[in-house]
C-alpha positions in Angstrom: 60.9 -81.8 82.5 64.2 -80.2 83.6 66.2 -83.0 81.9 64.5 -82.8 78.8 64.9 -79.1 78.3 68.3 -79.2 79.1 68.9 -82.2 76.4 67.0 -80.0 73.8 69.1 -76.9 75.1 72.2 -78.9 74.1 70.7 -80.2 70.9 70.4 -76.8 69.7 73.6 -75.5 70.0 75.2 -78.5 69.0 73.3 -78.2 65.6 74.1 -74.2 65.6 77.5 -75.0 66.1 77.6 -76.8 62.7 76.2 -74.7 61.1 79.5 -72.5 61.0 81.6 -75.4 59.5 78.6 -75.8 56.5 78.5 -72.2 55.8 82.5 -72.5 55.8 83.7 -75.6 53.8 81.4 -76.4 51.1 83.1 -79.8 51.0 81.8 -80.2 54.6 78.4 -79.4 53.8 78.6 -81.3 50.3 79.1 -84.5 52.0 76.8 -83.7 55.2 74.0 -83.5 52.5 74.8 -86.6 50.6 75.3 -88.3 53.7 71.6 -87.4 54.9 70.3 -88.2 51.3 71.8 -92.2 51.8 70.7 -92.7 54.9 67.2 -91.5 54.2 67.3 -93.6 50.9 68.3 -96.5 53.0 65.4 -95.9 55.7 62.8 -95.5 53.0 63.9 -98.7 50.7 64.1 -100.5 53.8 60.6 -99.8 54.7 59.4 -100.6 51.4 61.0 -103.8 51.2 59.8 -104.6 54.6 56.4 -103.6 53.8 55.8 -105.0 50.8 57.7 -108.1 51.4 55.3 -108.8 54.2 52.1 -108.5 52.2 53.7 -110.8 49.4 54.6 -113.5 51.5 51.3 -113.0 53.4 49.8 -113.3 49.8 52.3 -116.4 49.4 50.7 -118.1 52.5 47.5 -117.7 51.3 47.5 -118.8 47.9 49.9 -121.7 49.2 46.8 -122.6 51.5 44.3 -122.1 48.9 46.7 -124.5 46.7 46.9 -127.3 49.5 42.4 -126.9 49.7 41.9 -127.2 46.0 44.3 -130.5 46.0 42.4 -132.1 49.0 39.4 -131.8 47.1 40.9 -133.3 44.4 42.4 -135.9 46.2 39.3 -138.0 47.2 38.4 -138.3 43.5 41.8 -139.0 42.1 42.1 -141.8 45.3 38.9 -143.5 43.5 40.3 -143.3 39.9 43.7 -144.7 40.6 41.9 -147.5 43.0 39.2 -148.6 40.6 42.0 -148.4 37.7 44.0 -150.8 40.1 41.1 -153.0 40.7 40.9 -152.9 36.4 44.3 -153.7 35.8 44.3 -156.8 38.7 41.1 -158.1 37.1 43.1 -157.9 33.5 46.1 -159.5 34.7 44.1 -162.4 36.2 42.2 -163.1 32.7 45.9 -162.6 30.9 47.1 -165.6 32.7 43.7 -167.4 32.4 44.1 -167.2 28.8 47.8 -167.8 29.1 47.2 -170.9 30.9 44.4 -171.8 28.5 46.9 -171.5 25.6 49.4 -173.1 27.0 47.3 -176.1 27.3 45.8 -175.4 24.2 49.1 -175.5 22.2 50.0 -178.6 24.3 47.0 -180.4 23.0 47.8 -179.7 19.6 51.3 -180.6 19.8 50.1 -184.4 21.5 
């Protein structure tokens, strides 16, 4: 308790102290103020960047997540589309080269 009067004790007058030189050289005081006016600017936008910037990418994370959900349930039925498309296109490239065969031997018939 004794320490922490003593520091505010010390506090004070160091703060009454200055307050001569502000009263004296408007210059002094002029610059004082604007320094006090930056860094408190720079402590508030810092919050709010901080802040803010938190909930968006906590709003990022989620909308990424309910991104990734919708495209699993999509997935599954895109998966059966593309495999019975596969299964179409193996089945059309088997009758193409029946019928390519076929005409080969066709046209080699006609041409004996």
């Amino acid at each position: 308790m004794i320490i922490y009067t003593l520091s505010q004790y010390f506090y004070q007058l160091f703060t009454m102290l200055l307050c001569g030189i502000w009263i004296r050289y408007k210059l002094a005081a002029a610059l004082f103020l604007t320094i006090v006016f930056l860094w408190a600017s720079h402590n508030g936008a810092t919050y709010y960047i901080d802040h803010y910037g938190k909930n968006f990418e906590k709003e990022v994370d989620r909308l990424r997540l309910e991104v990734e959900n919708l495209q699993q349930k999509l997935q599954p039925d895109s998966d059966a589309v593309i495999s019975d498309a596969s299964v179409n296109d193996k089945d059309y490239l088997n009758v193409n080269r029946d019928e390519d065969f076929d005409d080969s031997s066709s046209v080699s018939s006609k041409s004996d």
